[in-house]
Residue, then its C-alpha position, 0 to 999 in steps of 0.5 A: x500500500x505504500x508503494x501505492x501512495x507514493x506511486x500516486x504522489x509521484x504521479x500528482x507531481x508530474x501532473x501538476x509540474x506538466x499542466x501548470x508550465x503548458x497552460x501557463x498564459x505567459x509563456x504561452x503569448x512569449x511563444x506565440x510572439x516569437x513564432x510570429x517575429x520568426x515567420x515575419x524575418x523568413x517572410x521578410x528574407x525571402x522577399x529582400x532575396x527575390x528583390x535583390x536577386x532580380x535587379x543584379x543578376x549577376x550569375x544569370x546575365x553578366x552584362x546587367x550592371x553594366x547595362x544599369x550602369x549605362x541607364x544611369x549615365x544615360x538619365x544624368x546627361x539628359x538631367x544636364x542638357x534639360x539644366x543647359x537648355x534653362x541656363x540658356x533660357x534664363x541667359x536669353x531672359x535676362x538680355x531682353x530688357x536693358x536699363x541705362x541711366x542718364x544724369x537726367x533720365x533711365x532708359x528701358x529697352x525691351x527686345x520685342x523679338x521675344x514677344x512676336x515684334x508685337x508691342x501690346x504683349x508688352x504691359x508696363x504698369x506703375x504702382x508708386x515707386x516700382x515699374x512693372x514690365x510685363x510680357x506673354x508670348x503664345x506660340x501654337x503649333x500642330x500638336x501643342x500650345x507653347x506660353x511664355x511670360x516674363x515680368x520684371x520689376x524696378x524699384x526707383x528712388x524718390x526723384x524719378x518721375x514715373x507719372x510721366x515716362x514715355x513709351x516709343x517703338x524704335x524697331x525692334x525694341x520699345x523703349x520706355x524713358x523715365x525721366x530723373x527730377x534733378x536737385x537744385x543744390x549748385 
């Protein structure tokens, strides 16, 4: 009958240790969270594998980074040439409109050329001591409609006269004088 009890008490204890570790809630939720963090790396491995392996395939075709290499240098020099040509733009606008100052006025020519020789696509405007010159030119093709506008402002000082510039055309340039008052201080 001994034998029995402590049979039966061995048995209790194995019971017990096995039931409380297996249904145990935090070793439990420990366990589930690393298989899910191990099923999202070998997830993630496998996909950076595939990725990798499709942009340089260097066993399967040798000449891949070299071709990539030429696409590349390819984009840089039309990023460059599409730099030049607004380097060239912005060189073209700044020799439309030249200001010269006299002692007694300041002379604005405007190239016309730029505007289709057509002095209405030219609107100076005044708002106390800024001179606006505005300029839109609309070029239309078969398939396309090109647009093109500038403006330039002046700031001027105190003594010239914007009330009373004048605007001409002498070929292809129109030309506005603004006259300066003179002080005087003799």
């Amino acid at each position: 009958m001994e034998e029995n009890k402590s049979n039966e008490e061995n048995i209790k204890i194995k019971e017990e240790v096995s039931t409380t570790c297996c249904k145990h809630p935090l070793l439990k939720s420990i366990m589930i969270g690393l298989l899910i963090f191990l099923g999202a790396y070998c997830a993630f491995y496998t996909i950076a594998d595939w990725h990798y392996k499709t942009m340089f395939r260097h066993t399967i075709n040798p000449d891949m980074p070299r071709r990539m290499d030429h696409f590349m240098r390819k984009e840089m020099r039309a990023m460059d040439a599409m730099f030049a040509e607004d380097a060239k733009l912005s060189r073209k606008a700044g020799n439309i409109i030249h200001l010269k100052q006299t002692k007694d006025f300041y002379k604005i020519s405007i190239d016309l050329r730029a505007f289709d020789n057509n002095e209405n696509n030219v609107q100076v405007t005044t708002s106390g001591n800024i001179l606006t010159i505005n300029g839109r030119t609309i070029r239309k093709s078969k398939h396309n409609e090109q647009i093109s506008e500038f403006q330039q402002q002046y700031l001027f000082g105190s003594n010239v006269k914007l009330s009373e510039l004048t605007k001409s055309t002498e070929g292809n340039f129109y030309i506005i004088t603004i006259p300066i008052e003179q002080d005087d201080e003799d």
